[in-house]
N, C-alpha and C positions, 0 to 999 in steps of 0.2 A: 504494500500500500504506500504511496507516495503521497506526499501532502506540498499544494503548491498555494508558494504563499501572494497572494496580487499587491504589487502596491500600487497605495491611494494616489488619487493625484493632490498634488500639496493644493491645489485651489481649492477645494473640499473640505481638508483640514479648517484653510485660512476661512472660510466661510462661518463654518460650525464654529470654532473660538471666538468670531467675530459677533457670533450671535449670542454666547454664551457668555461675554462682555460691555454688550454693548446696553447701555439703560433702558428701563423699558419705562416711559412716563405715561404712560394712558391709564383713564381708569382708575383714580385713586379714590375719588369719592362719589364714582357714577352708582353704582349699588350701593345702599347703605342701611343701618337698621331701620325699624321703626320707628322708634325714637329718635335716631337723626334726619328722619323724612321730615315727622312734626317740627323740629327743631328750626328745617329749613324753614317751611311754610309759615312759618312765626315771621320771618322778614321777609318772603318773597309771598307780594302780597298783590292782587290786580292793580296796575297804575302806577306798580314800582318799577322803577329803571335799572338795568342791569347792562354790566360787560365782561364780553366773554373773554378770557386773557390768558393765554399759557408757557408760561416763562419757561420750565421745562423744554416748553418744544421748541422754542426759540424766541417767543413773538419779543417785542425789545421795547416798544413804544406805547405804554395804555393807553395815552390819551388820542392816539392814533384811529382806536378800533371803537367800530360802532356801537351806539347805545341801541339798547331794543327796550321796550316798554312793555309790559308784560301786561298781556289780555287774558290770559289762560292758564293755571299752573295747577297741576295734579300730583298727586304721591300714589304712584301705581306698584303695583305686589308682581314681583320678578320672582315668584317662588317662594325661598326664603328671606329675600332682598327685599327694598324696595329702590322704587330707582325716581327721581324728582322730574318731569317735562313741562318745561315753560314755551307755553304757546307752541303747544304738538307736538316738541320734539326734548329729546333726553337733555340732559345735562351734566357736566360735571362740577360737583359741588366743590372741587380744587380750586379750577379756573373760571368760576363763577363770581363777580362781585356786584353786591348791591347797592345804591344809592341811599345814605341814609338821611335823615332829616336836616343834616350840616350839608349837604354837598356832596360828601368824601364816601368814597367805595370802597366797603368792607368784603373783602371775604367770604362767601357762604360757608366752606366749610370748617374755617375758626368759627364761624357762630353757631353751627351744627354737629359741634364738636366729634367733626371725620378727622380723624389723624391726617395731616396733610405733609408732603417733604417740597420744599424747593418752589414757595409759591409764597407771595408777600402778605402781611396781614391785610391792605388795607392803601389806599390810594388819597391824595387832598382832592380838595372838589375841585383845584383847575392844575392842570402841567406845571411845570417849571416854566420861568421866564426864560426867553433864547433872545 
């Protein structure tokens, strides 16, 4: 009996390490308990202003990306989960911030207390001056 051995092509390798390296930032607070459903829905309320913003993936400039006003927002059961949609569609409660009574854009999931990594508490109500 003979045993032959093939080798890999090193591209394959470099792929596979690459991918077993490489960060994976999605999804941090798109499923969340129940309790941080209600949590959200405590600030994200019809008529409240929100921006979508995700440092992780790169985005660089908040005050760049559009504001959405929220007509719709439901806490839907994913099973064991539940997952937040504002105005039809999901969300991540990471890169989600909401407008508060000052101006300045918090967080949803620091106030939905989702463990979050690599995402700012909280924004002033206007840019920096340039």
């Amino acid at each position: 009996m003979s045993i032959k051995v093939k080798q890999s092509k090193p591209w394959v390798l470099a792929v596979f390490v690459g991918m077993l390296t490489t960060p994976v930032w999605g999804d941090q607070c798109e499923l969340i308990s129940p309790e941080q459903a209600g949590q959200a829905l405590a600030f994200l309320k019809p008529g409240a202003t929100i921006v979508e913003f995700c440092e992780p993936c790169g985005d660089k400039d908040f005050y760049s990306k559009p504001q959405q006003v929220i007509k719709d927002i439901q806490a839907v059961a994913e099973q064991e989960y539940w997952a937040v949609k504002v105005n039809g569609k999901g969300v991540d409660l990471a890169y989600t911030f909401v407008r508060n009574t000052e101006g300045s854009f918090l967080n949803v999931s620091k106030l939905a207390n989702c463990p979050s990594d690599d995402v700012s508490v909280g924004f002033p109500a206007s840019g920096p001056v340039k």
